[in-house]
C-alpha positions in Angstrom: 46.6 -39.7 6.7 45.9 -38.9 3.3 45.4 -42.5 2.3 42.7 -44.6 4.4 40.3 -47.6 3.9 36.9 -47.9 6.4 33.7 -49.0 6.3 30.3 -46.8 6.5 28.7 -48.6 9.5 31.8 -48.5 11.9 35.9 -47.2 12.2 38.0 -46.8 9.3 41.6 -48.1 9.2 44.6 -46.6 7.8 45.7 -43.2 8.3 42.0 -41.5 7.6 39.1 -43.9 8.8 35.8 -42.8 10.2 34.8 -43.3 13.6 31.6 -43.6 15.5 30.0 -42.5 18.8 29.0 -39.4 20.3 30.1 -37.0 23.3 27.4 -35.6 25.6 27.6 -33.0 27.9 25.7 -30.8 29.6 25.7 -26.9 30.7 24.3 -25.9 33.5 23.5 -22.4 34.2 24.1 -20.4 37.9 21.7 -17.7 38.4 23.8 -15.0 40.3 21.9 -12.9 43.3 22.9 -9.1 43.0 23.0 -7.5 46.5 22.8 -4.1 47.9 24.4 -2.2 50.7 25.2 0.9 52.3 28.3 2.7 52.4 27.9 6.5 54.0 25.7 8.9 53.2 22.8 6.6 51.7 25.3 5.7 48.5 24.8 2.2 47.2 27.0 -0.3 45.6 24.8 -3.2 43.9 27.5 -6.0 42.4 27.4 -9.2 41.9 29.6 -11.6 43.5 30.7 -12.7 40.5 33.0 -10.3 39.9 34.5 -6.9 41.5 33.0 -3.7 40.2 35.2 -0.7 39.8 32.5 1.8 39.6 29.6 1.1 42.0 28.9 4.0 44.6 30.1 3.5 47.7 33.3 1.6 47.1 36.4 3.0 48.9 39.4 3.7 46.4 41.3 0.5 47.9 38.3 -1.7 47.0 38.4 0.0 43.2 42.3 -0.6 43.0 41.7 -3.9 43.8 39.0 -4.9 41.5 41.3 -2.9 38.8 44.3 -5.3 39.3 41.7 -8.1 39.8 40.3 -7.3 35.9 43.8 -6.9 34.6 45.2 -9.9 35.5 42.3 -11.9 34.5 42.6 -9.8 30.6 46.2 -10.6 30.4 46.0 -14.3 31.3 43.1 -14.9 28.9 44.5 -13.4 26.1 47.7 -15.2 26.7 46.6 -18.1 26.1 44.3 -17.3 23.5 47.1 -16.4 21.8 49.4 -19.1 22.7 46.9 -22.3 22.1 44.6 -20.4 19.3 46.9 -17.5 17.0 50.1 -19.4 17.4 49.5 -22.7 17.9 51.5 -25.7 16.4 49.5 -27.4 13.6 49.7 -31.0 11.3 49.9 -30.4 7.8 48.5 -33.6 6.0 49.9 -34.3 2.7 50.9 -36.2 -0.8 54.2 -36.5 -2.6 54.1 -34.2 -5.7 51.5 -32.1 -3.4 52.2 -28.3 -3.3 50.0 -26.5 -1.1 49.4 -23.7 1.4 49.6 -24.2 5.3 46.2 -23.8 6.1 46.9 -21.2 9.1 49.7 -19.0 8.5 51.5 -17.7 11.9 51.5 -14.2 13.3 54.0 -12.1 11.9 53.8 -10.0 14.7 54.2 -12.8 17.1 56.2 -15.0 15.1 59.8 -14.2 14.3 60.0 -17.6 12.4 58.4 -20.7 11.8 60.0 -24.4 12.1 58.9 -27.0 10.1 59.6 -30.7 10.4 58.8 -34.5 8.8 60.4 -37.5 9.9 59.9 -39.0 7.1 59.2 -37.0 3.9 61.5 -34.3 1.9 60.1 -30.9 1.6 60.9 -27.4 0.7 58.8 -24.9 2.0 58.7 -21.3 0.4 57.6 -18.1 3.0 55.4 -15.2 0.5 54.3 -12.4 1.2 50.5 -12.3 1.1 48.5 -14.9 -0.6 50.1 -17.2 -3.5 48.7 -17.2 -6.8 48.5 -20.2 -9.2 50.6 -20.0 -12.4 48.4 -20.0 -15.1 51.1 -21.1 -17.4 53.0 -23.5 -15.1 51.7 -27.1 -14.9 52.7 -30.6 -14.1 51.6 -34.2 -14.7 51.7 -37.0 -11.9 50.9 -40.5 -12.4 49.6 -43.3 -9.8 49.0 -46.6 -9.9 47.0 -48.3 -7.1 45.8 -52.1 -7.0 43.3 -53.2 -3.9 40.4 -55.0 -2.8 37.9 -54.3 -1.5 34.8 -55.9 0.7 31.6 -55.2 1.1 30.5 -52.1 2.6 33.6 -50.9 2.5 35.9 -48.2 1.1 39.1 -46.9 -0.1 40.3 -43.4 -0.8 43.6 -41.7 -1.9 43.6 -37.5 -1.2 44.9 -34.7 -2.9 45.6 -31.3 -2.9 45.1 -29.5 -6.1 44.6 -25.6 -7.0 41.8 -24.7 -9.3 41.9 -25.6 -13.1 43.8 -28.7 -12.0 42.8 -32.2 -14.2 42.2 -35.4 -12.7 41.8 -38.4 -15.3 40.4 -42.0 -13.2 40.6 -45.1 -15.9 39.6 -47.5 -12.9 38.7 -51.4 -13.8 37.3 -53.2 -10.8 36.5 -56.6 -11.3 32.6 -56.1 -9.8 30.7 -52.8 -9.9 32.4 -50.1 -7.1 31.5 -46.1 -6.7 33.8 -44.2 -7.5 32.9 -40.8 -5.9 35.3 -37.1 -5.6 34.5 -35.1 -2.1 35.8 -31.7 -2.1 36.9 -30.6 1.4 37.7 -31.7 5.1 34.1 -31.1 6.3 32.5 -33.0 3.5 35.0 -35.9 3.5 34.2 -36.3 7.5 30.9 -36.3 6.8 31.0 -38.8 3.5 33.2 -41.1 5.9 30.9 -41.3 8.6 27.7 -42.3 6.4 26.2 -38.5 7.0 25.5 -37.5 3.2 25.9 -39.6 0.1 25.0 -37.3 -3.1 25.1 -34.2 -1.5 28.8 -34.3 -0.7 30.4 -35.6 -3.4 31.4 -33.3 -6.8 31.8 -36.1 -8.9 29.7 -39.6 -8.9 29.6 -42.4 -11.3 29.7 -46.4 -10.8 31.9 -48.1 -12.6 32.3 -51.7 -13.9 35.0 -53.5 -16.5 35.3 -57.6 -17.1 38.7 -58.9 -19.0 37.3 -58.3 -22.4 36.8 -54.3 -22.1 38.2 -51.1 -21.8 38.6 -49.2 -18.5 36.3 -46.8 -17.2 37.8 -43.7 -17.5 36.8 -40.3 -16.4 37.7 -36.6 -16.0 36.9 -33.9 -13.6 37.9 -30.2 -13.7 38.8 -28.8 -10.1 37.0 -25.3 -9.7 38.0 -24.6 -6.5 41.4 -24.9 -4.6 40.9 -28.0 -1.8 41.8 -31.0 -0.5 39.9 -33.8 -3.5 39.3 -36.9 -2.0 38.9 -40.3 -4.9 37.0 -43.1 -3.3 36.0 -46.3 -4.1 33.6 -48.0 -2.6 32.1 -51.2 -2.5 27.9 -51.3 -1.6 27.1 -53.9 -3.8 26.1 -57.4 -1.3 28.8 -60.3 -2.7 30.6 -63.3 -1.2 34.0 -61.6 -2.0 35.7 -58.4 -1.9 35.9 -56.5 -5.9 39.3 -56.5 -6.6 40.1 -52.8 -8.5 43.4 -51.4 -10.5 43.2 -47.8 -10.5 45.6 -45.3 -12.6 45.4 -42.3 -11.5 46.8 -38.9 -13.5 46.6 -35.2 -12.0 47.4 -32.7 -14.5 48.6 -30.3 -11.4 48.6 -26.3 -11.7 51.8 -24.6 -9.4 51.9 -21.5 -7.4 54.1 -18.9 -8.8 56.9 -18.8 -6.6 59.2 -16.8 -8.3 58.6 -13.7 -5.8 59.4 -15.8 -2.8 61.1 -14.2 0.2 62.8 -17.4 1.6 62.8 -20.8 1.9 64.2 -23.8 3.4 64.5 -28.2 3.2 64.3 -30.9 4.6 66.1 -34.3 4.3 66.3 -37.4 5.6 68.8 -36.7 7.9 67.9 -33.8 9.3 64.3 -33.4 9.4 64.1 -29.6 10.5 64.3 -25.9 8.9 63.2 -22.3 9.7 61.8 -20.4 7.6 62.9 -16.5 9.3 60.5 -13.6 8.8 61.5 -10.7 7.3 60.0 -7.4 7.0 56.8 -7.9 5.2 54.3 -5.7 3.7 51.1 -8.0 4.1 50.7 -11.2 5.9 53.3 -14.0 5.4 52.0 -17.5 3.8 53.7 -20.7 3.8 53.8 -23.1 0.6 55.0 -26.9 0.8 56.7 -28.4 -1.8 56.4 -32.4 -1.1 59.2 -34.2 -2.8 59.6 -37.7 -1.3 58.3 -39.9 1.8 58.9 -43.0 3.4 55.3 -44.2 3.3 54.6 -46.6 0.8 51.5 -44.8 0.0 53.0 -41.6 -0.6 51.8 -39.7 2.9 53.0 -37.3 4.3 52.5 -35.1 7.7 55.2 -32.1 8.7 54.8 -30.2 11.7 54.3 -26.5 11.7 55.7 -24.5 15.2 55.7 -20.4 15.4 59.3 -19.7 16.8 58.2 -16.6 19.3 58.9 -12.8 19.5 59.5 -13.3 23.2 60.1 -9.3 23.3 56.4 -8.5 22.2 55.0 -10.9 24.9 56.9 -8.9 27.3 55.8 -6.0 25.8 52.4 -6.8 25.2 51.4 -9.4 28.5 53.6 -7.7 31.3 55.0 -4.1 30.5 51.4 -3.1 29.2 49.0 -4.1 31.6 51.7 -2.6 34.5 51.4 0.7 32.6 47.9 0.6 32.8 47.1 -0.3 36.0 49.3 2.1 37.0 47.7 4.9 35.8 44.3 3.5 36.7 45.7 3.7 40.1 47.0 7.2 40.3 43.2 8.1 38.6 41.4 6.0 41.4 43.5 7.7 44.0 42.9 11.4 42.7 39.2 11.3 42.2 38.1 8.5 45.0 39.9 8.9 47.8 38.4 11.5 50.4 40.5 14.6 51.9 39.9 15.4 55.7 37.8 18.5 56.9 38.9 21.0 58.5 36.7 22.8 60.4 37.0 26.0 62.9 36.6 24.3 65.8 38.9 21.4 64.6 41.4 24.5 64.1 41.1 25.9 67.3 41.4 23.1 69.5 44.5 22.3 67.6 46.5 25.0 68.7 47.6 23.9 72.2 48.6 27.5 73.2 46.1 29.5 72.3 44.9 32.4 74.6 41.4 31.6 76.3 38.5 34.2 77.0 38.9 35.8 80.5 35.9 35.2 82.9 34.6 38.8 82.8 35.0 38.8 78.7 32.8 35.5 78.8 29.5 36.4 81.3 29.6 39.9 79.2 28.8 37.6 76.2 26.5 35.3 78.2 24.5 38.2 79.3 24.1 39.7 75.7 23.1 36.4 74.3 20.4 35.8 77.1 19.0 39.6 76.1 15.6 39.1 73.7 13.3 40.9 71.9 9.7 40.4 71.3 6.7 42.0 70.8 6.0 43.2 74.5 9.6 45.0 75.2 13.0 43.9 76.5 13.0 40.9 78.5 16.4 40.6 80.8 18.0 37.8 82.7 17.7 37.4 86.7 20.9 39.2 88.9 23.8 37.1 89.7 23.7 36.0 92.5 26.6 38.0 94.7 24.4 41.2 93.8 21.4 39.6 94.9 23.0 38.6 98.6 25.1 40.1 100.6 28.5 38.3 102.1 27.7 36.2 105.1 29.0 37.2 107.7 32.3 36.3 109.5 32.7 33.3 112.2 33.6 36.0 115.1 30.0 37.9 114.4 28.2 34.6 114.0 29.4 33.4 117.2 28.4 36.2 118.9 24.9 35.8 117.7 
């Protein structure tokens, strides 16, 4: 919340108090062992477990496709939700009645094909521009507050607004003991001012102040020189037996964006809580201005949802179409260049035909004998007879017999 009340050494209450403790954790790291193996002719693929490799030597073109599909999938479901939980993401936008401010994150335009915005119990209109907003230099407007509180020892208060640079804020504050009275510029700085981690060094404004029945108020005056959220607190670190009672009016001399150029808007009301805001064409990034009229709160707070309404054509396009085009034609690459084409050899060739003609026997000892035929330095050398020229025919079982 915008308004809150706390104390330095502990939680706050409200909407905005601080809060103490810490969250450990710890990282540990895994130290991954590479390893090495053969795959065919002495090639080598060295990967680590961790995670497929597409190009190590040795892998067959299925193990490639595989590890291709593996490292698309992964992509696409990482950036997914990247872009879900992190680009697009729903967001709180804190705020004050008679605030007019910028939506901290604007949504993707290319993502986005509107956004919703919602309170259940504040008025707003909320104006779409195209690229940043300027501040009219000539367009201004007063507010007025009045608060009355108490507060103990040790203790704060604060009230936050939202104000663009040249903006006034007047304090006439009368507490009834001394308070600070301090102006933190920021969400970072107002965590930190909360939670007891800097007291000077976060604050753009500082004074203690101090009025009895018999004088004027304290009043000061701070010029804003940057556009933030400007946090007033009070704050009570004086020891006493009671809590300072303090009556604070408040005055903002507000500068405006110049919404004249707007390229739509939409409201709110108390019935119905919702509107879209539709995105156009636009030539530079879309931001979104709130206009806070009313609220329920009786401090004045306000908090309205933010929600991208999705191009659910570009996540198809992007998420699913995409990546199938690519890894298809990773895939057809990987099969061209990796995958290995059979040899044919002559003898593979030969012993293929099933009908073809052999070498008669004469045709084959002709070749036999030429082959065993060598030279060398002390003539021809030449192969032993057969062996039918070298015997005659045995003889036949009648002329054996009669032997």
């Amino acid at each position: 919340m915008v308004h809150g009340t706390g104390s330095f050494g502990g939680g706050g209450g409200g909407g905005g108090g601080g809060f103490s403790g810490s969250v450990g954790f710890s990282t540990t790291i895994f130290a991954h062992n590479h390893y090495s193996r053969s795959r065919g002719h002495g090639e080598e693929c060295d990967c680590s477990w961790i995670c497929v490799c597409l190009f190590c030597r040795g892998q067959s073109f299925k193990v490639r496709i595989f590890g291709l599909w593996v490292w698309l999938v992964a992509i696409v479901i990482t950036s997914s939700l990247i872009t879900l939980f992190h680009v697009n993401k729903s967001q709180t936008v804190e705020a004050t009645v008679t605030d007019m401010r910028k939506v901290p994150m604007s949504p993707s335009k290319t993502f986005c094909n509107a956004v919703s915005l919602s309170s259940s119990r504040s008025s707003f209109t909320a104006f779409l521009v195209d690229g940043d907003p300027i501040a009219d230099s000539q367009d201004s407007r007063t507010d007025i507050f009045t608060k009355k509180t108490a507060i103990a020892y040790n203790n704060y208060e604060y009230w936050g607004f939202y104000l663009l640079k040249n903006s006034l804020i007047e304090i006439s504050a009368c507490p009834d003991t001394s308070l600070d009275f301090a102006i933190v510029r920021g969400k970072e700085d107002f965590e930190n001012f909360k939670n007891g981690d800097c007291t000077y060094s976060c604050t753009v404004f500082r004074k203690t102040t101090y009025c009895n029945r018999h004088s004027e108020p304290e009043k000061y005056h701070y010029k804003v020189t940057q556009e933030d959220e400007h946090y007033l607190f009070f704050s009570n670190r004086f020891i006493q037996p009671f809590p300072t009672y303090l009556e604070v009016n408040i005055t903002l001399v507000r500068y405006l964006y110049d919404l004249n150029n707007y390229v739509s808007k939409c409201s709110n009301s108390q019935t119905f809580s919702k509107c879209t805001l539709e995105f156009p064409s636009l030539h530079s990034h879309p931001s979104i201005v709130l206009n806070v009229t009313s609220s329920s709160n009786l401090e004045g707070d306000a908090e309205i949802e933010v929600e991208c309404v999705s191009r659910k054509w570009v996540y198809v396009m992007i998420f699913f179409i995409l990546p199938l085009v690519l890894g298809g034609l990773g895939t057809i690459l990987i099969i061209r260049k990796y995958r290995k084409k059979p040899e044919h050899t002559a003898t593979s060739t030969a012993s293929s035909s099933p009908f073809s003609t052999l070498p008669s026997i004469q045709e084959d000892r002709g070749t036999t004998e030429s082959r065993t035929r060598t030279s060398s330095g002390y003539g021809a050398v030449t192969s032993p007879p057969n062996y039918e020229t070298a015997t005659e025919n045995p003889p036949s079982y009648e002329d054996a017999m009669k032997k």
